[in-house]
VOGU-3710 file (C-alpha; in Angstrom, 3 decimals, decimal comma):
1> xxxxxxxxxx> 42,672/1,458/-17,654  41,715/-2,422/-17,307  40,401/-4,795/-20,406  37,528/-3,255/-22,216  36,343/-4,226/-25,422  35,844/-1,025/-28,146  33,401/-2,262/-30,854  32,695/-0,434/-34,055  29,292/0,577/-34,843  27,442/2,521/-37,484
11> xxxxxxxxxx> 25,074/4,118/-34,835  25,468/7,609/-33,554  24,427/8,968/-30,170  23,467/5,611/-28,880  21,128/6,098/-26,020  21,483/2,409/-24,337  25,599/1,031/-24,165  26,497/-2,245/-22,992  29,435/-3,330/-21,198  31,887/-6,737/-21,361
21> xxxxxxxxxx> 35,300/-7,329/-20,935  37,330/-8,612/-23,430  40,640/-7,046/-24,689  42,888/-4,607/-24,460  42,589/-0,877/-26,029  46,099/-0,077/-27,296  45,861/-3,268/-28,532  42,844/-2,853/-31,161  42,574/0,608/-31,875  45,849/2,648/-30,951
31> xxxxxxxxxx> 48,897/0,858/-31,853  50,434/3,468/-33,936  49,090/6,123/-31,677  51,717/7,852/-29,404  52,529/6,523/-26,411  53,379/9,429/-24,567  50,092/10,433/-25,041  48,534/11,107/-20,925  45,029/9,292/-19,954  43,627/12,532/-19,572
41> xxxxxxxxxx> 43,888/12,980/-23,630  42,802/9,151/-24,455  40,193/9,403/-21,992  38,756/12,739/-24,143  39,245/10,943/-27,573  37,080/8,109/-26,265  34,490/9,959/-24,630  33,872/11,787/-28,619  34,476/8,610/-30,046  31,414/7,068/-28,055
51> xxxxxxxxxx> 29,449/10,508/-28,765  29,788/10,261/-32,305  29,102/6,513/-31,913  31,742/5,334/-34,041  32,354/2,830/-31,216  31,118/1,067/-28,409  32,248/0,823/-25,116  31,776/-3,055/-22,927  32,904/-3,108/-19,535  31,166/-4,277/-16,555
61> xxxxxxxxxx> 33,086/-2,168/-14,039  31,565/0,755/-14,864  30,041/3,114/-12,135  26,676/1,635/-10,355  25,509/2,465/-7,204  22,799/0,282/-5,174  21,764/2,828/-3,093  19,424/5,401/-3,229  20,204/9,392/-3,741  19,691/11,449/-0,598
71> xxxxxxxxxx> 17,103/14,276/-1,192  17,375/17,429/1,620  14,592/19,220/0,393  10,799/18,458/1,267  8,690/18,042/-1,856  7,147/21,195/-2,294  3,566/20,511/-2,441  2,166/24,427/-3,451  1,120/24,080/-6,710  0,299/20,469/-6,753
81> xxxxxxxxxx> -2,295/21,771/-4,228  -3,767/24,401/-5,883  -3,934/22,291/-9,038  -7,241/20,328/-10,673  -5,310/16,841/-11,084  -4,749/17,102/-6,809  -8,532/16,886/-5,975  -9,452/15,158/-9,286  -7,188/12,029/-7,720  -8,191/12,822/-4,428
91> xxxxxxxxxx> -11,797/11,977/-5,235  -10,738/9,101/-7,503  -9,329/7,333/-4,512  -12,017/7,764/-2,497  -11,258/10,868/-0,275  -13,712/13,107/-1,511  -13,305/16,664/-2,927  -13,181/18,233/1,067  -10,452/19,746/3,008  -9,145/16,622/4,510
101> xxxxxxxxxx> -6,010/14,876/4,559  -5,369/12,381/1,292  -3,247/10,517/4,037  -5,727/10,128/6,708  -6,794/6,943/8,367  -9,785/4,950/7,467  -11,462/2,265/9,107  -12,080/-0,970/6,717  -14,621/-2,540/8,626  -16,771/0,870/9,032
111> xxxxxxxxxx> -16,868/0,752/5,513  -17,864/-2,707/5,222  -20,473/-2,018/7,777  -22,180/1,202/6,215  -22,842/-1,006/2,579  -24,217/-3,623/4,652  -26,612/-1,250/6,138  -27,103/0,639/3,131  -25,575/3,894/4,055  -22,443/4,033/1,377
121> xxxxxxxxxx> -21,660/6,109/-1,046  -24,542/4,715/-3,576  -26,710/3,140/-0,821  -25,151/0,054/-1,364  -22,322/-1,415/-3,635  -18,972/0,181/-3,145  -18,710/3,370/-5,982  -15,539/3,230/-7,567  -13,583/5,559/-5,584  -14,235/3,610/-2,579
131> xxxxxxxxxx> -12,995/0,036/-4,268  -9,618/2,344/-5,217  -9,487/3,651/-1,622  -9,271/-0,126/-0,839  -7,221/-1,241/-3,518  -4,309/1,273/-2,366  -4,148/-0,615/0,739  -2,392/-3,280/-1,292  0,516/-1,419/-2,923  2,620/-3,914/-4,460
141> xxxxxxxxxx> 5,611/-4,284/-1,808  7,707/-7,043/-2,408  8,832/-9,369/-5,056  6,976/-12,650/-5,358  9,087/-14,618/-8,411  10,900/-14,403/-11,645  8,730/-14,956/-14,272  11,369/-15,513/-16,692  14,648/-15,432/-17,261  15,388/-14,123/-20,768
151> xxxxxxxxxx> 19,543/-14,941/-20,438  20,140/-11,194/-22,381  19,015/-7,186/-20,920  15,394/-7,140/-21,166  14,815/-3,311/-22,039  10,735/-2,829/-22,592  7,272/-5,039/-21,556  3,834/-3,829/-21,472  0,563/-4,817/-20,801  -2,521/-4,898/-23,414
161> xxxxxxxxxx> -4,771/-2,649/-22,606  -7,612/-5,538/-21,683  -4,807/-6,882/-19,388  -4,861/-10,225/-21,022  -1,267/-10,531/-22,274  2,248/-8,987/-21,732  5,004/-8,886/-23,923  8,511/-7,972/-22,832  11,649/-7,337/-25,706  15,231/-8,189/-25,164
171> xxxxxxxxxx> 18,740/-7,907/-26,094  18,516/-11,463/-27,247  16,418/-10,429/-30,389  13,493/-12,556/-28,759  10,134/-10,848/-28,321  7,980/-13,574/-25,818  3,998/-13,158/-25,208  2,283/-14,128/-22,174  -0,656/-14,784/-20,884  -1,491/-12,392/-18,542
181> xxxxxxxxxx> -5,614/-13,559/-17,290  -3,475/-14,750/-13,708  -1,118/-13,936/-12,126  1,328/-16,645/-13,166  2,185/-15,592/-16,186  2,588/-18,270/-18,366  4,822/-17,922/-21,744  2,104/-18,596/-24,659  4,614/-17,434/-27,942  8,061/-16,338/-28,390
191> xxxxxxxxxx> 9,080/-15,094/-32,098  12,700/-14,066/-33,075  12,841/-10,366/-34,589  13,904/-9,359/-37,434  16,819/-6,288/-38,120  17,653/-6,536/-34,735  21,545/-5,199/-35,198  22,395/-3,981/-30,918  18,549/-4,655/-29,560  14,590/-4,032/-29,572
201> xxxxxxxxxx> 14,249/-0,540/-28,269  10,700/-0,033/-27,735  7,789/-2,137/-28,333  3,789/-1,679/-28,013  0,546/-3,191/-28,169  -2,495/-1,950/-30,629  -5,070/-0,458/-28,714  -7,492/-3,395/-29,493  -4,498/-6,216/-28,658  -4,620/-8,056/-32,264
211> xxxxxxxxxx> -1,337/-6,450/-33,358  2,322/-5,014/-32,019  5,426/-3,021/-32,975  8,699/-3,014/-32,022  11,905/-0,985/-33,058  15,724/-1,359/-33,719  18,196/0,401/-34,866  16,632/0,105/-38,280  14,859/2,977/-40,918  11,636/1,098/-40,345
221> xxxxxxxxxx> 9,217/-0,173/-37,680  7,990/-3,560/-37,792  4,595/-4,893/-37,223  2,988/-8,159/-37,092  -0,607/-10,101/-35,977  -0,304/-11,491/-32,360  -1,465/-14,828/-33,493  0,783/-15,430/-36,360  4,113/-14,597/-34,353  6,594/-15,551/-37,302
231> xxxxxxxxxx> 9,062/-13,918/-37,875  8,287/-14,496/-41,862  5,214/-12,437/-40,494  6,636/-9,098/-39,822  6,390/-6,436/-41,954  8,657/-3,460/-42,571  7,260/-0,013/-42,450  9,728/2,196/-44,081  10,551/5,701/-42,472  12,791/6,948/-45,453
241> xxxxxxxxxx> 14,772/9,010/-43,173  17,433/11,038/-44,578  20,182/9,630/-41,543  23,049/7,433/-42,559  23,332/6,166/-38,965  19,289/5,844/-37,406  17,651/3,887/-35,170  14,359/4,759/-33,505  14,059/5,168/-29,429  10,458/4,986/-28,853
251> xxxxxxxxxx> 7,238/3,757/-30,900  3,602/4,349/-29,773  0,014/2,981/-31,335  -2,724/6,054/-31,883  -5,513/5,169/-29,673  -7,651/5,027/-32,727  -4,837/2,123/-34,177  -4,327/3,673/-37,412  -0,903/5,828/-37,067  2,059/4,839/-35,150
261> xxxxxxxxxx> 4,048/7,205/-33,819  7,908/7,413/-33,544  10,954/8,836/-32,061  14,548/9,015/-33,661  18,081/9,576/-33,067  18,076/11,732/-35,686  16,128/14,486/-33,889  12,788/13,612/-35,506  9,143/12,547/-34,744  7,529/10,181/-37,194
271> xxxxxxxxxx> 4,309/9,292/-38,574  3,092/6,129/-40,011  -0,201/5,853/-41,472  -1,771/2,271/-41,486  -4,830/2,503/-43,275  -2,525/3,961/-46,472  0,684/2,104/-45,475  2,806/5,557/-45,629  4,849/7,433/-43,887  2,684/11,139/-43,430
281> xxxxxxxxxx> 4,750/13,390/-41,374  8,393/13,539/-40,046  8,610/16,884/-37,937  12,002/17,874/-36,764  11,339/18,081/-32,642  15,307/18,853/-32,015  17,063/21,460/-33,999  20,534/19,895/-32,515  19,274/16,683/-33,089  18,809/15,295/-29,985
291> xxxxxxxxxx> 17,478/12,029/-30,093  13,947/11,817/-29,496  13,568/9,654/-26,477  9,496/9,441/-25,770  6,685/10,175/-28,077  2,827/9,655/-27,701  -1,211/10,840/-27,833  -2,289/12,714/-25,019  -5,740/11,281/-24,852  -8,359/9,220/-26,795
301> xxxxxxxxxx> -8,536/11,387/-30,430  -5,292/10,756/-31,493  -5,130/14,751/-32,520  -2,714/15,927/-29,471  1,063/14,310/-29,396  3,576/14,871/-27,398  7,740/14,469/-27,766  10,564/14,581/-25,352  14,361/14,996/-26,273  17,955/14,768/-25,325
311> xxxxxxxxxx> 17,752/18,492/-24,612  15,251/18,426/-21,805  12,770/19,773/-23,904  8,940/18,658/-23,979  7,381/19,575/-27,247  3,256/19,282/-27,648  1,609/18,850/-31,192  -1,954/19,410/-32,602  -2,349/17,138/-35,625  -4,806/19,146/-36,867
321> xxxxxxxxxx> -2,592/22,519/-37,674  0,427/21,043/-37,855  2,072/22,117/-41,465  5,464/19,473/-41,905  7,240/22,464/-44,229  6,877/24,621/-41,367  6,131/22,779/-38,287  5,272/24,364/-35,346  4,580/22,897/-31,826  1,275/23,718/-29,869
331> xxxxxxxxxx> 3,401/24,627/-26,544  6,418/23,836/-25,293  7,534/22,826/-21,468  10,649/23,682/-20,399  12,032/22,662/-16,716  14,272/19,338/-16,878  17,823/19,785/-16,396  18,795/16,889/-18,609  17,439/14,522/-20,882  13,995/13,105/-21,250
341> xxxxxxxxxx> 13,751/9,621/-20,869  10,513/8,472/-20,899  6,837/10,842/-21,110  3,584/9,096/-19,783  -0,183/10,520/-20,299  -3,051/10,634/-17,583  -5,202/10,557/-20,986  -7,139/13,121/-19,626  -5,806/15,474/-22,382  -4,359/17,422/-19,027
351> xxxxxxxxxx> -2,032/16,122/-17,385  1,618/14,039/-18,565  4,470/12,949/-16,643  8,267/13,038/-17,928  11,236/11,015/-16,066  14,527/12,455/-16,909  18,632/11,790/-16,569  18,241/14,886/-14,349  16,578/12,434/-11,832  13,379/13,890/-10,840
361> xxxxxxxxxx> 9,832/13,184/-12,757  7,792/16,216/-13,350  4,056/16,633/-13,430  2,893/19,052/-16,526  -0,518/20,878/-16,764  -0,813/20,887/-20,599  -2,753/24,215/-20,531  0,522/25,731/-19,102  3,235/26,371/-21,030  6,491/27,797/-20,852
371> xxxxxxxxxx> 7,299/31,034/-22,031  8,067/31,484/-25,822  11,752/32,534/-24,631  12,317/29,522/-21,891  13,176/27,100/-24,650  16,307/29,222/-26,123  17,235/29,965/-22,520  17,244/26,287/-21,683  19,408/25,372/-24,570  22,262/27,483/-23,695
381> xxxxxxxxxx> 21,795/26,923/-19,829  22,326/22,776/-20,761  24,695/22,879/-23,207  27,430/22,934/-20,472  26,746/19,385/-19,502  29,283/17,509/-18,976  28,552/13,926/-17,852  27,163/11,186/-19,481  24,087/8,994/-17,772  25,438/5,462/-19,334
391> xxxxxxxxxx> 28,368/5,394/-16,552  29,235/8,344/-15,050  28,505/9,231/-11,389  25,448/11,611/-11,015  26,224/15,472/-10,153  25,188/15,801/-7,038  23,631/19,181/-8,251  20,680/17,592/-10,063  19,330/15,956/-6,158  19,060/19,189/-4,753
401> xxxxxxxxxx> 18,906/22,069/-7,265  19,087/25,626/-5,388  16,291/26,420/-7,449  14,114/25,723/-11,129  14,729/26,625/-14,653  13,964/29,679/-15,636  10,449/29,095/-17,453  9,452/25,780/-15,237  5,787/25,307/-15,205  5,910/22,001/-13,652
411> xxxxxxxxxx> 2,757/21,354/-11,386  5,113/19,050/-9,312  8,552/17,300/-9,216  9,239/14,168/-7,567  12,916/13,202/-6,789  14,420/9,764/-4,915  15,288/7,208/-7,800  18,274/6,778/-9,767  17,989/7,840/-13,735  21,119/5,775/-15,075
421> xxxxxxxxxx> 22,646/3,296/-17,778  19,125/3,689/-19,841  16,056/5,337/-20,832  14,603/4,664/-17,359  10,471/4,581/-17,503  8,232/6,102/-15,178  4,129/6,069/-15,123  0,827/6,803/-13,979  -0,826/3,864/-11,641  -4,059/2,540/-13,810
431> xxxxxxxxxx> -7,126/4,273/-12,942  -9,474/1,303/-12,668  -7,891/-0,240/-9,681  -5,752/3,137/-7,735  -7,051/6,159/-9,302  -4,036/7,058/-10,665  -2,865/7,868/-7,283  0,641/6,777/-7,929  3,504/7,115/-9,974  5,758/4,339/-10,581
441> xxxxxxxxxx> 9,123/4,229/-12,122  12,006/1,815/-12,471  15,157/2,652/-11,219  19,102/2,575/-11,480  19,415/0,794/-8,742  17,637/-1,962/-9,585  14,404/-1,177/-7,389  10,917/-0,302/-8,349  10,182/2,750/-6,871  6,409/3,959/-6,308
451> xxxxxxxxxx> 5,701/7,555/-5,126  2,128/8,997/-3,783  1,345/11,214/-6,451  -0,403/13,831/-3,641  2,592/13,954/-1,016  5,908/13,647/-3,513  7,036/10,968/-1,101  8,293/7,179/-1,881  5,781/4,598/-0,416  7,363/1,376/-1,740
461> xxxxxxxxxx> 10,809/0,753/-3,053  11,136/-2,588/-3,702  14,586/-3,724/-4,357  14,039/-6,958/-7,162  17,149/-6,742/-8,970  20,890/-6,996/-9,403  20,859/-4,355/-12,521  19,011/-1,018/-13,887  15,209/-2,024/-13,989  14,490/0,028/-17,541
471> xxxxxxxxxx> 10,451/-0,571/-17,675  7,471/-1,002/-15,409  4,212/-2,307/-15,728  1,182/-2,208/-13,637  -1,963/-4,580/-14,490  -4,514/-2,819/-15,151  -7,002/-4,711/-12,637  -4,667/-6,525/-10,524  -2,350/-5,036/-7,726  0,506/-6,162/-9,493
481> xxxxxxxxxx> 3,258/-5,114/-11,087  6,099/-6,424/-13,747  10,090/-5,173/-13,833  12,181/-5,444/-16,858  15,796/-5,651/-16,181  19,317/-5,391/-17,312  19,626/-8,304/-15,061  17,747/-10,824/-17,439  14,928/-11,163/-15,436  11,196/-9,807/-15,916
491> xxxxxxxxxx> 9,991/-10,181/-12,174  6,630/-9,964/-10,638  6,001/-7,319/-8,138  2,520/-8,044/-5,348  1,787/-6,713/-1,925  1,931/-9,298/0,758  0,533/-8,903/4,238  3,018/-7,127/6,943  3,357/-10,388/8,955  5,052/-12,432/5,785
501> xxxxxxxxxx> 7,357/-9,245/4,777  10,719/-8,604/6,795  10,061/-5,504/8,820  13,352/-3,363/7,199  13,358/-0,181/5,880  12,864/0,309/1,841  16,108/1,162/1,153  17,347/-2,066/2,987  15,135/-4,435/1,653  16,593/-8,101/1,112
511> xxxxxxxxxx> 17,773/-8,777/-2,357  15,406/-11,647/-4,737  18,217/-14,079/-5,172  18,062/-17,501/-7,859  18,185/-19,921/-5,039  15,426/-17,733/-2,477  12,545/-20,178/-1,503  11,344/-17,578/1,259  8,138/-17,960/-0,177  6,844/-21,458/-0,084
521> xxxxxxxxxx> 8,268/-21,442/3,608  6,268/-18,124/4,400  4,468/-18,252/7,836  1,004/-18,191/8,100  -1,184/-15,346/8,014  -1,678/-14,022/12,029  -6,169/-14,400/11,479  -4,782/-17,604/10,147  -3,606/-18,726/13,299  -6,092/-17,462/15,762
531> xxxxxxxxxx> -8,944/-19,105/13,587  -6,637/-22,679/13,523  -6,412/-21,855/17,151  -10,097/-21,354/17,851  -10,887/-24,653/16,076  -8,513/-26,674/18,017  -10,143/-25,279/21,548  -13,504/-25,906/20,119  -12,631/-29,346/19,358  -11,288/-29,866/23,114
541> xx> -14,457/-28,455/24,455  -16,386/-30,975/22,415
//
């Protein structure tokens, strides 16, 4: 069974496993143990050893595949179609509420022409729509440089909402700022957490950019000031959970930046309010306890929240009704095969997106949920599961399901990455700059993957790393995207012009290796040429 290393931890259910090789089983935790006893039989004690998280698993030769899944069925585009978010993005990104195609062409320079006459949209600046119509012309499509190099998994970074810093978390306990205002990315702080016993799980910006939080497998959340950044500056903010073995999955600000909102392995949502430093609610989303992999506000008032679980199940809230002794959700969405890994708003108050370890993405209408009895049914339809996402193979069954759950009000499903080794993160495209047009989403394989909202189909997969990318980021006014990876790197993601990009299909695209210089030996642009050519004959004829 090869040299793997069996650590002892404290943790149950652990959503996020390393792997390193170091010494032999029998050797640290079986030597009285029988040794008659057949693989099949160790292999089973393991695999409820590592459930109950009484140990860790570290091996590096665990399953991982590089290429992507192959999907036989067309996305089916019916209810998408028919749906209020399909012509609401439609007109975002310039193509009008009309019949025609979201995919058409469009001529650049007719555009340019009609607001130099005075015949565009407003009579003369480009509206909005029409700058995102433009902007989506310049998908991110290859990888420009590492930004940094954090020597440990890098497992979260995000963007403040201003778009003025990022700040990525790793394994390495180290949480680095930087300033985001161009696209080079400079490191401005770095500050070692605190309680950091495995790694930061989550981590998030206030809505106003003055403060963050991060968690760890730790009964509190820690917050400090972005311009202190000591670690004598964090503060804890005591859950009080009731678990013996807890660690908390996801954290997000309240858009109004007085509550933080949590997610637990013990099957709970948390509440902490900052104005009375307290802990007001702890609801139990999982009845199983399923950890509680992706929590947040569905818009601006802070009022509607939303969870998602190890179960599959999407749970919404209403803040304003909800009673803790008795805690009931607003509606429920039933329709993933598998896990939730990561939920992301439109903050429209409509619309969400989940990623799952089923490996598809589903778009929810929030005004239609599942069927009171969908969420029992769905219980005892995935309680047969029998793989686990950290290294284990994918069933082929989840690419190309003969048909839904039972209760699935999905608006639209979007299938073609790989959900593996982590709590993979998938989101909308900002709204300033695409319209939301597009959904982005890290990847098993080590790609970013970016799917047209509208058609269901991939548009970019850009292949940046050598390990799972876990999070995504997408400026918010820049065509530009960062990828956090269990390869150490955070790399930067732009769209470069057709002519200075190798002409291979996605799913072959070259590799961003330590020692590539393929971009300070880039040729010039074609226009490039023909004006340096036009010069030179001009200069002859003089």
């Amino acid at each position: 069974m090869g040299n793997i290393v069996l650590r002892s931890r404290a943790l149950s259910n652990m959503s996020d496993v390393e792997f390193e090789e170091d010494v032999d089983i029998e050797d640290d935790l079986y030597e009285n143990a029988d040794e008659a006893l057949s693989e099949h039989h160790l292999v089973s004690i393991l695999r409820q050893l590592i459930s109950s998280g009484e140990i860790q698993i570290l091996n590096q030769d665990h399953y991982y595949s590089t290429s992507l899944p192959v999907i036989k069925r067309r996305p089916n585009l019916e209810l998408l179609k028919k749906s209020a978010i399909y012509q609401s993005i439609k007109q975002a990104s310039g193509y009008g509420a009309d019949a025609s195609s979201p995919t058409e062409k469009f001529s650049l320079m007719e555009m340019l022409a009609k607001r130099q006459s005075g015949f565009g949209t407003k009579g003369g600046p480009f509206a909005s729509s029409d700058k995102c119509k433009i902007n989506n012309l310049y998908v991110p499509n290859r990888t420009k440089r590492t930004i940094y190099d954090c020597n440990s998994k890098v497992f979260c970074g995000r963007f403040s909402r201003d778009g003025s810093q990022f700040i990525s978390a790793s394994q390495d306990s180290q949480i680095r700022v930087f300033d985001a205002t161009s696209s080079q990315y400079p490191l401005k702080r770095q500050i070692e957490a605190k309680n950091v016993s495995w790694s930061i799980l989550d981590i998030d910006f206030s809505p106003n950019g003055e403060y963050f939080v991060y968690t760890t497998w730790a009964d509190a959340l820690f917050v400090s000031r972005m311009h202190e950044m000591a670690t004598d500056d964090i503060h804890s903010l005591f859950l009080h959970s009731d678990s013996q073995k807890f660690g908390v999955f996801t954290v997000a600000y309240s858009n109004c930046g007085k509550q933080i909102l949590a997610g637990a392995n013990d099957g709970c949502l948390y509440a902490y309010d900052l104005i009375g430093n307290r802990r007001v609610l702890k609801v139990p989303v999982a009845e199983d306890k399923h950890d509680v992999n992706a929590v947040g506000f569905v818009d601006e008032t802070s009022n509607i929240f939303f969870s998602g679980t190890d179960n599959g199940i999407i749970k919404v809230w209403d803040r304003r009704c909800l009673n803790e002794d008795n805690p009931e959700p607003a509606g429920v969405l039933v329709g993933h095969f598998d896990g939730v890994t990561y939920i992301d708003s439109r903050n429209d108050g409509r619309y969400i997106i989940s990623n799952a370890k089923d490996q598809s993405i589903k778009l929810w209408d929030l005004r239609v949920f599942s069927p009171p009895e969908a969420e029992s049914k769905a219980r005892d339809f995935l309680s047969y599961g029998n793989w686990d996402y950290r290294w284990d193979e994918v069933p082929k069954r989840f690419y190309n399901p003969a048909k839904p759950l039972e209760g699935d009000t999905s608006v639209m499903t979007y299938r073609g990455h790989r959900v593996q080794k982590s709590l993979i993160r998938a989101k909308f495209s900002p709204a300033a700059t695409t319209g939301q047009r597009f959904i982005y989403t890290g990847c098993g394989t080590g790609r970013l993957i970016i799917y047209d909202a509208l058609t269901g189909k991939i548009v970019q997969a850009i292949e940046s790393h050598k390990d799972a990318v876990r999070d995504v980021a997408w400026h918010p006014h820049r065509s530009e995207v960062l990828t956090c990876s269990w390869d150490y790197h955070v790399n930067l993601q732009i769209y470069q012009c057709a002519d200075n990009v190798e002409k291979k299909p996605f799913s072959k695209t070259r590799r961003l290796d330590s020692d590539d210089d393929s971009e300070n030996e880039s040729p010039p642009l074609r226009r490039s040429r023909r004006i340096a050519e036009l010069r030179r004959a001009q200069a002859n004829f003089d």
